[in-house]
N, CA, C and O atoms as a Tinker XYZ file with bonds, in Angstrom:
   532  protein
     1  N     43.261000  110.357000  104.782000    73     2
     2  CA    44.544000  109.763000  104.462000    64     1     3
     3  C     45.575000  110.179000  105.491000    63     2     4     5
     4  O     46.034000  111.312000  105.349000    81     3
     5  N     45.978000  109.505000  106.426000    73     3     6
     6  CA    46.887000  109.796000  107.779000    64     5     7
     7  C     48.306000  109.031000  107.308000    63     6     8     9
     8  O     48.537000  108.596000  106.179000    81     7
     9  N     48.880000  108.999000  108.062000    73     7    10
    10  CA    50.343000  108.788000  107.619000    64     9    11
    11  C     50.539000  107.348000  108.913000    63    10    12    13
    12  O     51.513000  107.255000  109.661000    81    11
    13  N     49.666000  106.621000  108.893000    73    11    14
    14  CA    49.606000  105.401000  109.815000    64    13    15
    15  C     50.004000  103.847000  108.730000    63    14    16    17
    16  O     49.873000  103.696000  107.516000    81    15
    17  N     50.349000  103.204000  109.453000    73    15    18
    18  CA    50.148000  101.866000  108.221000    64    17    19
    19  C     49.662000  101.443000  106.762000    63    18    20    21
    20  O     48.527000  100.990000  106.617000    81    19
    21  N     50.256000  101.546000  106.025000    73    19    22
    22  CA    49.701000  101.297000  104.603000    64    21    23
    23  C     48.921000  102.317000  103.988000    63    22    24    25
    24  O     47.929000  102.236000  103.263000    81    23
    25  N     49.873000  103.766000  104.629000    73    23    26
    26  CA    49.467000  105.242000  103.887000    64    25    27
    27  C     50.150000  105.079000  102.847000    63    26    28    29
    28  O     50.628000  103.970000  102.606000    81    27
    29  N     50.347000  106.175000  101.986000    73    27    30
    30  CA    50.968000  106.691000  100.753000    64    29    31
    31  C     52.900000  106.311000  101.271000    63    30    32    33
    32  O     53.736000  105.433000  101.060000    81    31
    33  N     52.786000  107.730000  102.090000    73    31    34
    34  CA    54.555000  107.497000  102.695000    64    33    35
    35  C     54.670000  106.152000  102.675000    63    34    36    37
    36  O     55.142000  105.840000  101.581000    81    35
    37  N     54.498000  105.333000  103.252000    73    35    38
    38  CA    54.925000  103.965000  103.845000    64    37    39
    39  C     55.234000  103.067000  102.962000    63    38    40    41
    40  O     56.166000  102.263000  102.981000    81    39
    41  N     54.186000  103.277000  101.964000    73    39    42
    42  CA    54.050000  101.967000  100.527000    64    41    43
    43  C     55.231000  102.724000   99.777000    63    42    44    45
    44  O     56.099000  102.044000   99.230000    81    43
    45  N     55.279000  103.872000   99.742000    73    43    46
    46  CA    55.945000  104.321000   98.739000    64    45    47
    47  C     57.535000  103.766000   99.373000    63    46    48    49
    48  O     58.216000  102.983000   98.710000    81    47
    49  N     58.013000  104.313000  100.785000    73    47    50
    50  CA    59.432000  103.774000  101.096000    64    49    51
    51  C     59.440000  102.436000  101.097000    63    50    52    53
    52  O     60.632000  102.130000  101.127000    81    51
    53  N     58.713000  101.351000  101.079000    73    51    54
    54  CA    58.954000   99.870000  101.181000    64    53    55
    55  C     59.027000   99.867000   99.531000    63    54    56    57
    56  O     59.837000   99.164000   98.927000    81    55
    57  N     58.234000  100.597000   98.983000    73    55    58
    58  CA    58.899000  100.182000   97.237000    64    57    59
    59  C     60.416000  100.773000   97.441000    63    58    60    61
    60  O     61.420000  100.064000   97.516000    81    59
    61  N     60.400000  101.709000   97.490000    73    59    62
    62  CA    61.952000  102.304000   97.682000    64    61    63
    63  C     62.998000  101.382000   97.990000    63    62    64    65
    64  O     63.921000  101.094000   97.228000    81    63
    65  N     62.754000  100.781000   99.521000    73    63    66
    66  CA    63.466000   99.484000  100.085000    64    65    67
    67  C     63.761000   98.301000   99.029000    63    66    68    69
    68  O     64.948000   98.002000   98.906000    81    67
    69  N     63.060000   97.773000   98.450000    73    67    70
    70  CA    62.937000   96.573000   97.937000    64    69    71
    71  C     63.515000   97.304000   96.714000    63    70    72    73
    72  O     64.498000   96.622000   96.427000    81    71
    73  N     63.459000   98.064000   96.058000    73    71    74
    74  CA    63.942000   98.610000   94.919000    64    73    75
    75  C     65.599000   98.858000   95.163000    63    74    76    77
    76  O     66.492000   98.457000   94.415000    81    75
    77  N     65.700000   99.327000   95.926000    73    75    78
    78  CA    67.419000   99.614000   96.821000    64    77    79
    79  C     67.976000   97.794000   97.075000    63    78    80    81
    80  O     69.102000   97.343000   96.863000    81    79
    81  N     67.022000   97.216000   97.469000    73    79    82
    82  CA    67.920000   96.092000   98.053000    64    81    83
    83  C     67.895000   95.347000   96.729000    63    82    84    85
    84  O     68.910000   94.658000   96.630000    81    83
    85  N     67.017000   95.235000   95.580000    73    83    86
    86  CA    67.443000   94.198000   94.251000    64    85    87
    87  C     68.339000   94.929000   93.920000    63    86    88    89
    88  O     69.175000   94.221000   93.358000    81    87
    89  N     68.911000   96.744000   93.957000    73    87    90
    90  CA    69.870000   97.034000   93.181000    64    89    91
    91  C     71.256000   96.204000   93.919000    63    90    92    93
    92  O     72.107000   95.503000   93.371000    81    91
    93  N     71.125000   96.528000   95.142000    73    91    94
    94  CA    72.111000   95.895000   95.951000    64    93    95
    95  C     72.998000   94.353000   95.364000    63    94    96    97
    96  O     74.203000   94.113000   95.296000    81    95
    97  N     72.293000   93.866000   95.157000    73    95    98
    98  CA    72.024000   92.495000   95.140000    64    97    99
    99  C     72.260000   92.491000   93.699000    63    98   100   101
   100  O     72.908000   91.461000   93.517000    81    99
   101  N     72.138000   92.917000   92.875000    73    99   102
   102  CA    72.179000   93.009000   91.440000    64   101   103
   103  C     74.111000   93.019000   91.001000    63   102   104   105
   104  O     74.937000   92.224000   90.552000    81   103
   105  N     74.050000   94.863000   91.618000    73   103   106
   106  CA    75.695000   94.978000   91.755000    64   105   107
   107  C     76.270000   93.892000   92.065000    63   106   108   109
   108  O     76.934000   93.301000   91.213000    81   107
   109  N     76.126000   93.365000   93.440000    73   107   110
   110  CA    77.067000   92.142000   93.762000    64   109   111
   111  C     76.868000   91.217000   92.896000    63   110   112   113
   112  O     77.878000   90.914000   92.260000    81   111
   113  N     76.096000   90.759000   92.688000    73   111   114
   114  CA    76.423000   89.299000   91.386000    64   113   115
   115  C     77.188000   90.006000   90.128000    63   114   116   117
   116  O     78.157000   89.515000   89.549000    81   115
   117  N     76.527000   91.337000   89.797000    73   115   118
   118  CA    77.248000   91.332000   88.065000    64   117   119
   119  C     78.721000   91.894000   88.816000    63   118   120   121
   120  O     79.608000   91.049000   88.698000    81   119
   121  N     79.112000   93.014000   89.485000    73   119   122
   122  CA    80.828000   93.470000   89.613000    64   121   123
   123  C     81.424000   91.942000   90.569000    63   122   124   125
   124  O     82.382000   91.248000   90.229000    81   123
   125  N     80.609000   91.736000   91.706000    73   123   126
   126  CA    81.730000   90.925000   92.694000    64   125   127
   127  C     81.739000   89.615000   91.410000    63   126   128   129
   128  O     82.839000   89.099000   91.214000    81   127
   129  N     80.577000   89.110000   90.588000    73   127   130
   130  CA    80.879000   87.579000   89.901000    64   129   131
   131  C     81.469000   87.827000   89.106000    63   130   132   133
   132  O     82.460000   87.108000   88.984000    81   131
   133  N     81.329000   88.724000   88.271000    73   131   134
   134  CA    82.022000   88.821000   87.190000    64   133   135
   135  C     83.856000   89.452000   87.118000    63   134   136   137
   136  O     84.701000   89.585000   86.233000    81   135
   137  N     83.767000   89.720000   88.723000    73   135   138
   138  CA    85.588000   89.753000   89.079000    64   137   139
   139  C     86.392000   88.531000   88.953000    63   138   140   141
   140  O     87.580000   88.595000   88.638000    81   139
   141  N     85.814000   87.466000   89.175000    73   139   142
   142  CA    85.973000   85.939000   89.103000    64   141   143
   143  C     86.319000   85.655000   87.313000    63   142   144   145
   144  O     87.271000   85.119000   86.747000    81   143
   145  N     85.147000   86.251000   86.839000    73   143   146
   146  CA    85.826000   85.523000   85.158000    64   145   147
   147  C     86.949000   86.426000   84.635000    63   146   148   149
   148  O     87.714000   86.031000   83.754000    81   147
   149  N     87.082000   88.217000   85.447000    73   147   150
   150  CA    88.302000   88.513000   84.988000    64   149   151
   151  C     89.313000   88.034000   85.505000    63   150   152   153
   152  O     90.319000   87.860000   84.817000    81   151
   153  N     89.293000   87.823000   86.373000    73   151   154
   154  CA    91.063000   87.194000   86.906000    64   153   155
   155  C     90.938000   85.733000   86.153000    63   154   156   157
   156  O     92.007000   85.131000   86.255000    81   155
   157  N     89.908000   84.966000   85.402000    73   155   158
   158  CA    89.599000   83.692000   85.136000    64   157   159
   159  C     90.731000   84.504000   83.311000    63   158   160   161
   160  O     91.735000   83.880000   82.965000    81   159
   161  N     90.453000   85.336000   82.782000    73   159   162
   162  CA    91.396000   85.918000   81.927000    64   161   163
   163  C     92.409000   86.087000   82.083000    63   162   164   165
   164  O     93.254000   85.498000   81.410000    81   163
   165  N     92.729000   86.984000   83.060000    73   163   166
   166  CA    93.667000   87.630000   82.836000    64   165   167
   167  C     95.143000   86.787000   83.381000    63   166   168   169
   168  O     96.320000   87.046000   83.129000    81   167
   169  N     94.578000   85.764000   84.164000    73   167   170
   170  CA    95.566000   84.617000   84.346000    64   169   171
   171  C     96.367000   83.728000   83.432000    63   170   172   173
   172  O     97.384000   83.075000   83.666000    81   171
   173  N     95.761000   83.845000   82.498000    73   171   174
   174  CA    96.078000   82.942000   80.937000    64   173   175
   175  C     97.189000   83.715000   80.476000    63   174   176   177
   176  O     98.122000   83.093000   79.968000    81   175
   177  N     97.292000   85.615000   80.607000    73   175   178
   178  CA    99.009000   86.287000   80.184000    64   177   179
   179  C     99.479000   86.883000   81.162000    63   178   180   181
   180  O    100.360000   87.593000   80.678000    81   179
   181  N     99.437000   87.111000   82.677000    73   179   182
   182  CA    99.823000   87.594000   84.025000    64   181   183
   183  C    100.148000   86.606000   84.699000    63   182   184   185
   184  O     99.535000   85.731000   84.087000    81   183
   185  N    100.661000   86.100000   85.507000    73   183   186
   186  CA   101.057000   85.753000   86.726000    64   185   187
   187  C    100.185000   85.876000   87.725000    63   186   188   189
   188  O    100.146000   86.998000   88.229000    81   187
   189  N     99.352000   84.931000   88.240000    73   187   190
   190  CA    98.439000   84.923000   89.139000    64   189   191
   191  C     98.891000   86.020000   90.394000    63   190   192   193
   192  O     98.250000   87.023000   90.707000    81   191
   193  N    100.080000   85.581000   90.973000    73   191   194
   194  CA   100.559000   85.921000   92.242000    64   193   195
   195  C    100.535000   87.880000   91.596000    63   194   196   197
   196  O     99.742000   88.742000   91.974000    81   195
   197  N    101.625000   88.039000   90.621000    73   195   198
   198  CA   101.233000   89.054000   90.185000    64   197   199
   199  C    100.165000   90.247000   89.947000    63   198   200   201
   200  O    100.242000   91.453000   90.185000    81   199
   201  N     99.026000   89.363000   89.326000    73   199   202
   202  CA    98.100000   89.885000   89.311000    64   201   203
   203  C     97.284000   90.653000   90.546000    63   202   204   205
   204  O     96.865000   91.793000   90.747000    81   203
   205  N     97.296000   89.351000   91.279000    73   203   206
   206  CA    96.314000   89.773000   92.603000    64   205   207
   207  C     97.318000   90.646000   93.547000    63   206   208   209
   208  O     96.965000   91.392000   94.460000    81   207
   209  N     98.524000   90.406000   93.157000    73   207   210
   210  CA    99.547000   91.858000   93.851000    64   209   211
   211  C     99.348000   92.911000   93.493000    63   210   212   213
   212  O     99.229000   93.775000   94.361000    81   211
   213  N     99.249000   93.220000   92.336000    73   211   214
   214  CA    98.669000   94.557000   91.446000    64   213   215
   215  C     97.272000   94.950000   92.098000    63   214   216   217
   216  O     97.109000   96.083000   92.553000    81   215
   217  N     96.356000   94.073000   92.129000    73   215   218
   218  CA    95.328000   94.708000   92.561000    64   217   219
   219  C     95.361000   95.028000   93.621000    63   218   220   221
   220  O     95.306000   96.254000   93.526000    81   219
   221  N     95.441000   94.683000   95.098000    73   219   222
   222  CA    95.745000   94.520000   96.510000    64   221   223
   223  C     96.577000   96.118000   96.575000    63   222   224   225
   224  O     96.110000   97.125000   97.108000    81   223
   225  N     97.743000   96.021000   95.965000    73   223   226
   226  CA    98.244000   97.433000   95.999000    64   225   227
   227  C     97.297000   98.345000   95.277000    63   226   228   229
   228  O     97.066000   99.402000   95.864000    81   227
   229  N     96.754000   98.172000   94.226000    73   227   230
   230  CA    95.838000   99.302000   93.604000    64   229   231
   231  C     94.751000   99.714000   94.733000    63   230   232   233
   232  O     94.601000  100.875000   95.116000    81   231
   233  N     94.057000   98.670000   95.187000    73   231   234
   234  CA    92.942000   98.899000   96.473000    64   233   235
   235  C     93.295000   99.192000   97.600000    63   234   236   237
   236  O     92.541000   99.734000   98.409000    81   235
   237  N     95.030000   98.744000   97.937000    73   235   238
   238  CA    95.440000   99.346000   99.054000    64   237   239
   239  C     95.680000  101.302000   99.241000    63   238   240   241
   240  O     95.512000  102.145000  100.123000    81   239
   241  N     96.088000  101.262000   98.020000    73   239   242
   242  CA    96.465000  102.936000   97.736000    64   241   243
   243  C     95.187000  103.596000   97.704000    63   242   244   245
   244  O     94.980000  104.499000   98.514000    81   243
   245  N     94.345000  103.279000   96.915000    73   243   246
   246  CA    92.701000  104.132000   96.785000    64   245   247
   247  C     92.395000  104.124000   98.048000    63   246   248   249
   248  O     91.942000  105.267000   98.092000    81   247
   249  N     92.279000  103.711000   99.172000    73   247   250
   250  CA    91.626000  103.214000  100.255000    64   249   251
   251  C     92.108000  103.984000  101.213000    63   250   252   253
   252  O     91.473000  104.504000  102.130000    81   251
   253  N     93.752000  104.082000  100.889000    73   251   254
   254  CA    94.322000  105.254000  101.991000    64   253   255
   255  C     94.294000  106.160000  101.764000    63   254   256   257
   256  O     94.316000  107.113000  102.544000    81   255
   257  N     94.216000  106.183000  100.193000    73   255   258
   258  CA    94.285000  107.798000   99.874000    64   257   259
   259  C     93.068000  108.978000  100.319000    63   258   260   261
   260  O     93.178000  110.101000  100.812000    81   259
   261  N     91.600000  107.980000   99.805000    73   259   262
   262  CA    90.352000  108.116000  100.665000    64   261   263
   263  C     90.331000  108.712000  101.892000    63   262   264   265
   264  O     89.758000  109.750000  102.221000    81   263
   265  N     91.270000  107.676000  102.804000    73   263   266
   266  CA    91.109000  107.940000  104.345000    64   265   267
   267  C     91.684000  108.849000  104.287000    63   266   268   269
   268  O     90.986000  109.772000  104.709000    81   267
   269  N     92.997000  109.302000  103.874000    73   267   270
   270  CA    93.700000  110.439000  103.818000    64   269   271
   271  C     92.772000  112.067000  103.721000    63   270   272   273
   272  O     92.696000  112.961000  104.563000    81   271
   273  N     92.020000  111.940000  102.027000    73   271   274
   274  CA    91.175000  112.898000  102.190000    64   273   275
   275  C     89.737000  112.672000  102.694000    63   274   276   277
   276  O     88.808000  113.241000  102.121000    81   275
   277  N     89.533000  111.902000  103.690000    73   275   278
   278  CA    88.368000  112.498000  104.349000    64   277   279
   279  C     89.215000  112.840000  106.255000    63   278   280   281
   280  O     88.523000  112.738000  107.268000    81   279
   281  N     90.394000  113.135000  106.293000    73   279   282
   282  CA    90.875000  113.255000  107.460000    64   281   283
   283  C     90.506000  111.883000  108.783000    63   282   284   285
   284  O     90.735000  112.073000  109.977000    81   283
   285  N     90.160000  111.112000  108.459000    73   283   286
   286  CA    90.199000  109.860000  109.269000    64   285   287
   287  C     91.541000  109.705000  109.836000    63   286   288   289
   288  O     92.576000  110.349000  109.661000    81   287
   289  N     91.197000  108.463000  110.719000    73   287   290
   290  CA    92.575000  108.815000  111.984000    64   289   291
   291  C     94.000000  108.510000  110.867000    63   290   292   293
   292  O     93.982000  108.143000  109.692000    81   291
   293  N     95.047000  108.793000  111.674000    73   291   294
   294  CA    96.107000  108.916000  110.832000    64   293   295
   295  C     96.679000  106.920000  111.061000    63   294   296   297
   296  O     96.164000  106.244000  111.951000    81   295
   297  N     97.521000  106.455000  110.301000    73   295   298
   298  CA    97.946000  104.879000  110.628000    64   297   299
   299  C     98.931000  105.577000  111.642000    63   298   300   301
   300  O     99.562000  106.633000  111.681000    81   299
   301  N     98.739000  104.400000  112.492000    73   299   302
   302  CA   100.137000  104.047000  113.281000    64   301   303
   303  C    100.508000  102.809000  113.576000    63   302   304   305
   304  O     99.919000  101.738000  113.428000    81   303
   305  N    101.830000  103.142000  114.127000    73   303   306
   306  CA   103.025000  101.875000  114.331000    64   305   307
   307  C    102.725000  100.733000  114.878000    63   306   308   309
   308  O    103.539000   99.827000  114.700000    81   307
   309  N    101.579000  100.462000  115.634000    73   307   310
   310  CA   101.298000   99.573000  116.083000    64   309   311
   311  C     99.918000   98.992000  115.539000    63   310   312   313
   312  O     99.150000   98.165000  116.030000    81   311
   313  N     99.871000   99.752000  114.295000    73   311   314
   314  CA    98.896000   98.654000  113.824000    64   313   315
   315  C     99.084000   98.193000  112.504000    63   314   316   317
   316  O     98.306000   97.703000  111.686000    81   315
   317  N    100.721000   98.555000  112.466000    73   315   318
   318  CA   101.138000   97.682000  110.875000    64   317   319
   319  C    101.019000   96.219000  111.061000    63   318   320   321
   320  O    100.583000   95.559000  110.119000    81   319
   321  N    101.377000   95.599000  112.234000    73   319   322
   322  CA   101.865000   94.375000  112.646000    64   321   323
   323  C    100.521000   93.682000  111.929000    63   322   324   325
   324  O    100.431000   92.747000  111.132000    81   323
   325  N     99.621000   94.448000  112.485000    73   323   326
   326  CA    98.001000   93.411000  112.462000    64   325   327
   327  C     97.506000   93.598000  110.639000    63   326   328   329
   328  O     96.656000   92.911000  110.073000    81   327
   329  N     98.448000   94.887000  109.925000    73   327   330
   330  CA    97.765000   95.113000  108.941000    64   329   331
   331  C     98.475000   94.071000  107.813000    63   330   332   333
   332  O     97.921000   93.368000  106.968000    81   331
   333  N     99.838000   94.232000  108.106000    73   331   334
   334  CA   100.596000   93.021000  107.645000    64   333   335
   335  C    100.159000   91.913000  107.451000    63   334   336   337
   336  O    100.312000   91.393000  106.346000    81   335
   337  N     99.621000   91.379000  108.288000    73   335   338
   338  CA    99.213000   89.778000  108.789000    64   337   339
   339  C     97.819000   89.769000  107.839000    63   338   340   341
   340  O     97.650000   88.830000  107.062000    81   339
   341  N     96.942000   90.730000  107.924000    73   339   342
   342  CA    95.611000   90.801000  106.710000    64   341   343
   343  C     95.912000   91.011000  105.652000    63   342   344   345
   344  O     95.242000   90.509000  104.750000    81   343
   345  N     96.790000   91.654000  105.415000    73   343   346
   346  CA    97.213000   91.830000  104.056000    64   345   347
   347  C     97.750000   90.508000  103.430000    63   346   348   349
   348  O     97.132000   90.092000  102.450000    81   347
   349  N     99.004000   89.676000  103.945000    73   347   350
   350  CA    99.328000   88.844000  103.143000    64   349   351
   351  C     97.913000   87.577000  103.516000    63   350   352   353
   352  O     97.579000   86.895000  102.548000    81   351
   353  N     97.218000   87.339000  104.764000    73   351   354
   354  CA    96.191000   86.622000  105.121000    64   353   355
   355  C     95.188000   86.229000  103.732000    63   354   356   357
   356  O     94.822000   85.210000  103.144000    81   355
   357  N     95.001000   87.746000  103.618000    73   355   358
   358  CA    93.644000   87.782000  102.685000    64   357   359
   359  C     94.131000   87.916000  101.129000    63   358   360   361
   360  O     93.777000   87.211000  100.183000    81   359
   361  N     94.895000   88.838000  101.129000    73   359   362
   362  CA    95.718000   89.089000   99.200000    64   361   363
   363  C     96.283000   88.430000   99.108000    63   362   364   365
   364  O     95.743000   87.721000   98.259000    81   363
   365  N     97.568000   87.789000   99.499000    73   363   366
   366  CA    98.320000   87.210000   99.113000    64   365   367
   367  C     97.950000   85.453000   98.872000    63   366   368   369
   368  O     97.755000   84.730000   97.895000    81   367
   369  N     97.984000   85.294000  100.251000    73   367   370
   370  CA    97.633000   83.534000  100.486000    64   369   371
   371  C     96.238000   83.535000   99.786000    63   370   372   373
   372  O     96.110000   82.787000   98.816000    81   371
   373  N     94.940000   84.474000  100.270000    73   371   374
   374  CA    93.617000   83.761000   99.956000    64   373   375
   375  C     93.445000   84.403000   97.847000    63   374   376   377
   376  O     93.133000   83.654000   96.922000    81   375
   377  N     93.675000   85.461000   97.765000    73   375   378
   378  CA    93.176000   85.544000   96.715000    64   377   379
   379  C     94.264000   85.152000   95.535000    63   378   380   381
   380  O     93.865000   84.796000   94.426000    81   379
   381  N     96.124000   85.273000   95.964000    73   379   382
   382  CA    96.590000   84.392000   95.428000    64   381   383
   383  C     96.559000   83.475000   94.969000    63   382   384   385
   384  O     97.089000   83.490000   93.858000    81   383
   385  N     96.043000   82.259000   95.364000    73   383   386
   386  CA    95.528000   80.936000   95.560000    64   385   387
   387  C     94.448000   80.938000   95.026000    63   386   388   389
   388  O     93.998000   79.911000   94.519000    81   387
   389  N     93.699000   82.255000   95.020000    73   387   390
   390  CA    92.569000   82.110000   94.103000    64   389   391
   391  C     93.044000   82.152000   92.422000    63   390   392   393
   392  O     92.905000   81.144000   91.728000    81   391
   393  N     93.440000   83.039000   92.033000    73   391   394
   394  CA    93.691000   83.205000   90.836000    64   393   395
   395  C     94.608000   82.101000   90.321000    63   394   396   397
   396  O     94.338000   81.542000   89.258000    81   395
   397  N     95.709000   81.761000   91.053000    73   395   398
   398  CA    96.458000   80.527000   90.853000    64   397   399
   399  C     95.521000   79.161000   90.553000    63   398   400   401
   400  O     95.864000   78.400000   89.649000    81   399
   401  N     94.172000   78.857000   91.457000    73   399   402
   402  CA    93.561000   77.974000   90.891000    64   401   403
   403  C     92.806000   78.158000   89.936000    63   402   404   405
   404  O     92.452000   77.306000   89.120000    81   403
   405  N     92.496000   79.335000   89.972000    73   403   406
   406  CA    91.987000   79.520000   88.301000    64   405   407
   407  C     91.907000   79.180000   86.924000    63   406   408   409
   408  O     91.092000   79.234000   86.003000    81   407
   409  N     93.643000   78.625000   87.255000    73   407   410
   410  CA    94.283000   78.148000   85.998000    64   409   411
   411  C     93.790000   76.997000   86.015000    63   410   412   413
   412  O     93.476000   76.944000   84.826000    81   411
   413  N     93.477000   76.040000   86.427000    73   411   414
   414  CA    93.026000   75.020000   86.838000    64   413   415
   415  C     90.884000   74.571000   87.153000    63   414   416   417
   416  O     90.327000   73.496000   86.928000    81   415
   417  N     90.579000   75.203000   87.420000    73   415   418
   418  CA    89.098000   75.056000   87.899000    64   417   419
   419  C     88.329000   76.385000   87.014000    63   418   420   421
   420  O     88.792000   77.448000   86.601000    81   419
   421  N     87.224000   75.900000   86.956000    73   419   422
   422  CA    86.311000   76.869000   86.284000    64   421   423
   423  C     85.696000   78.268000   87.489000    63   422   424   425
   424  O     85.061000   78.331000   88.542000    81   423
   425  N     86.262000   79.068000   86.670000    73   423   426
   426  CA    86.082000   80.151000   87.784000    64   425   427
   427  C     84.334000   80.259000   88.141000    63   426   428   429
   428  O     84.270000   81.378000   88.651000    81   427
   429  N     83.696000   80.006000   88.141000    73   427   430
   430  CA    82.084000   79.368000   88.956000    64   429   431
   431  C     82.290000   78.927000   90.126000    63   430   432   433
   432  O     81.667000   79.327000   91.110000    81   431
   433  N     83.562000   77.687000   90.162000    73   431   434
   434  CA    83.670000   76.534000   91.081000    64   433   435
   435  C     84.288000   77.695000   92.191000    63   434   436   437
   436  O     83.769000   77.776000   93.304000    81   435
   437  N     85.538000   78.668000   91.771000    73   435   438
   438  CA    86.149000   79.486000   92.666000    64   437   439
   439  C     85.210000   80.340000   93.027000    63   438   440   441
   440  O     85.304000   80.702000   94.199000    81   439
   441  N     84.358000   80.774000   92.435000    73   439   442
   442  CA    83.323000   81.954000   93.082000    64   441   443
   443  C     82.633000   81.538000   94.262000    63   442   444   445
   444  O     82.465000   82.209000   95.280000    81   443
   445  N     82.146000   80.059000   93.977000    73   443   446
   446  CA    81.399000   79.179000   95.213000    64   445   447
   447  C     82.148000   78.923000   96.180000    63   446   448   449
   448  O     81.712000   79.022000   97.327000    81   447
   449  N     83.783000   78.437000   95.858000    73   447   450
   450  CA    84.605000   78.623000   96.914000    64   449   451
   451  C     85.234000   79.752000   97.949000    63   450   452   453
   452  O     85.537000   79.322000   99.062000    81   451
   453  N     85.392000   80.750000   97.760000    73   451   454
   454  CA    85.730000   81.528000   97.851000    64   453   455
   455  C     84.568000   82.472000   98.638000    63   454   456   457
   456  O     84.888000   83.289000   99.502000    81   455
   457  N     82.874000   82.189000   98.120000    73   455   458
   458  CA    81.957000   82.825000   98.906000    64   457   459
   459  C     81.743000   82.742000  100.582000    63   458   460   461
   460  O     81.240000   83.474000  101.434000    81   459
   461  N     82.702000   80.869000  100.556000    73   459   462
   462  CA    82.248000   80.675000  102.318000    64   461   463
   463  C     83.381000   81.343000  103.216000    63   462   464   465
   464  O     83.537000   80.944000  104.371000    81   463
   465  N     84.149000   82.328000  102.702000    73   463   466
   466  CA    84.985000   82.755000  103.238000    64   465   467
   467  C     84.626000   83.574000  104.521000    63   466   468   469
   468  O     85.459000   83.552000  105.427000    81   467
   469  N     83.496000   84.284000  104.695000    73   467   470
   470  CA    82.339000   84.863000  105.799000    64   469   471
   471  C     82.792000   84.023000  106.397000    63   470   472   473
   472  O     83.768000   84.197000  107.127000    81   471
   473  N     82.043000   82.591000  106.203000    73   471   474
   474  CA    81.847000   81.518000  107.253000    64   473   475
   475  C     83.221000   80.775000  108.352000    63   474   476   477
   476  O     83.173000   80.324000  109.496000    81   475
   477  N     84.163000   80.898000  107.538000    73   475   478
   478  CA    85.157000   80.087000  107.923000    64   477   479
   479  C     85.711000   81.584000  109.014000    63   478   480   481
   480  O     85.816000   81.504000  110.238000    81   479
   481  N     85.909000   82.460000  108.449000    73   479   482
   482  CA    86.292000   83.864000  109.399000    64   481   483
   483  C     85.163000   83.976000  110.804000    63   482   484   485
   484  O     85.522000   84.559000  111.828000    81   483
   485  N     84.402000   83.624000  110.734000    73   483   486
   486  CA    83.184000   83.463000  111.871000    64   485   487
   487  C     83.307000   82.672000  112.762000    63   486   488   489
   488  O     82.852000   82.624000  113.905000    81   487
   489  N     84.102000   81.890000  112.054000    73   487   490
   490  CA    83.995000   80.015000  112.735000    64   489   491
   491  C     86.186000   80.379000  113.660000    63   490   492   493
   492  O     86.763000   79.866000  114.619000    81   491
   493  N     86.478000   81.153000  112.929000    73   491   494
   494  CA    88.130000   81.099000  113.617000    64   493   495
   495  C     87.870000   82.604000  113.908000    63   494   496   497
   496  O     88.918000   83.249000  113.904000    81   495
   497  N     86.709000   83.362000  114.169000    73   495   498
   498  CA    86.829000   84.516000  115.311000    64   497   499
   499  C     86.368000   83.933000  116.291000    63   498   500   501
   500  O     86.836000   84.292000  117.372000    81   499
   501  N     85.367000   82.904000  116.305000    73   499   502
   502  CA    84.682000   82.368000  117.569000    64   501   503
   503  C     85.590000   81.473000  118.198000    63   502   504   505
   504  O     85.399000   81.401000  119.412000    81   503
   505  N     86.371000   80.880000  117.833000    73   503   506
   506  CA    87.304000   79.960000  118.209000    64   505   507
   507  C     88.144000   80.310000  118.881000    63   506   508   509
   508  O     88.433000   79.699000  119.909000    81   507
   509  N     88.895000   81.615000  118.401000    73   507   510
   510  CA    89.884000   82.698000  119.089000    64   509   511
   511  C     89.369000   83.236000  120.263000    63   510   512   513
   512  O     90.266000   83.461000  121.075000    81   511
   513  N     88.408000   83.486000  120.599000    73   511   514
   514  CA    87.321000   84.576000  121.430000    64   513   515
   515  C     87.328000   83.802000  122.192000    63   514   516   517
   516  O     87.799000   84.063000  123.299000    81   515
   517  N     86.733000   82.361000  121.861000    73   515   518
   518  CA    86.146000   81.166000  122.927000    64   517   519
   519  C     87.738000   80.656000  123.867000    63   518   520   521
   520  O     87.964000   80.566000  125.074000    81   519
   521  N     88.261000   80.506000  123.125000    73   519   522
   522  CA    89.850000   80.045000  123.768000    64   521   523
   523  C     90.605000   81.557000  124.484000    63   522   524   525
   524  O     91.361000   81.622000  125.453000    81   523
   525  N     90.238000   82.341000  123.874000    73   523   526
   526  CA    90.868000   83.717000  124.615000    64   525   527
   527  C     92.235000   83.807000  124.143000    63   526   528   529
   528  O     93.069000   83.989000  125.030000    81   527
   529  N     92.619000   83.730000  123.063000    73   527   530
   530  CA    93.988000   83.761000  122.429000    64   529   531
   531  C     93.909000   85.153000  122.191000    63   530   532
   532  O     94.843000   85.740000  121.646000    81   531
């Protein structure tokens, strides 16, 4: 029994793998889908715009506070400009607009919408890059 192809070690970490990647994959459908039917709630007694402001600041604060205690670089002045521009980019306009249609569309339809968001960011980094803006 050698430790070459389709030993003990090997079978055992590819179960490992595949066991790690359905958990993976699991999390994201039940927390990331099921974020969709809460804001699909909580829109009915909050204020959409509200809401997704509340959160954005809640994730903005955990996130620095994080960076804070693991000593990561400190922010600076010249990169509020760019953080600004993602911040209202992505919280405000994109997930705003999400919860705002909420009221309106079955939050399924927004989950599907909202997934090609990868794609469209891929498609206007290449665009930027290609033009040299």
């Amino acid at each position: 029994m050698g430790i070459g192809p389709g030993s003990e070690p090997e079978r055992t970490n590819a179960r490992l793998f595949k066991a790690t990647l359905v958990g993976a994959f699991a999390a994201i459908y039940i927390i990331w889908g099921s974020t969709y039917l809460a804001i699909r709630y909580a829109v009915e007694t909050i204020s959409p715009f509200l809401r997704m402001g509340l959160r954005s600041v809640a994730a903005g604060t955990i996130l620095l506070s994080l960076s804070y205690l693991r000593r990561e670089d400190e922010l600076k002045r010249e990169h509020l400009l760019g953080i600004v521009i993602i911040g209202i980019s992505f919280f405000v306009i994109c997930h705003g607009l999400l919860a705002w249609s909420e009221q309106r569309i079955p939050s399924g339809y927004a989950a599907v919408l909202l997934a090609s968001i990868p794609l469209w960011s891929a498609m206007i980094e290449g665009a930027v890059i290609k033009e040299g803006v």
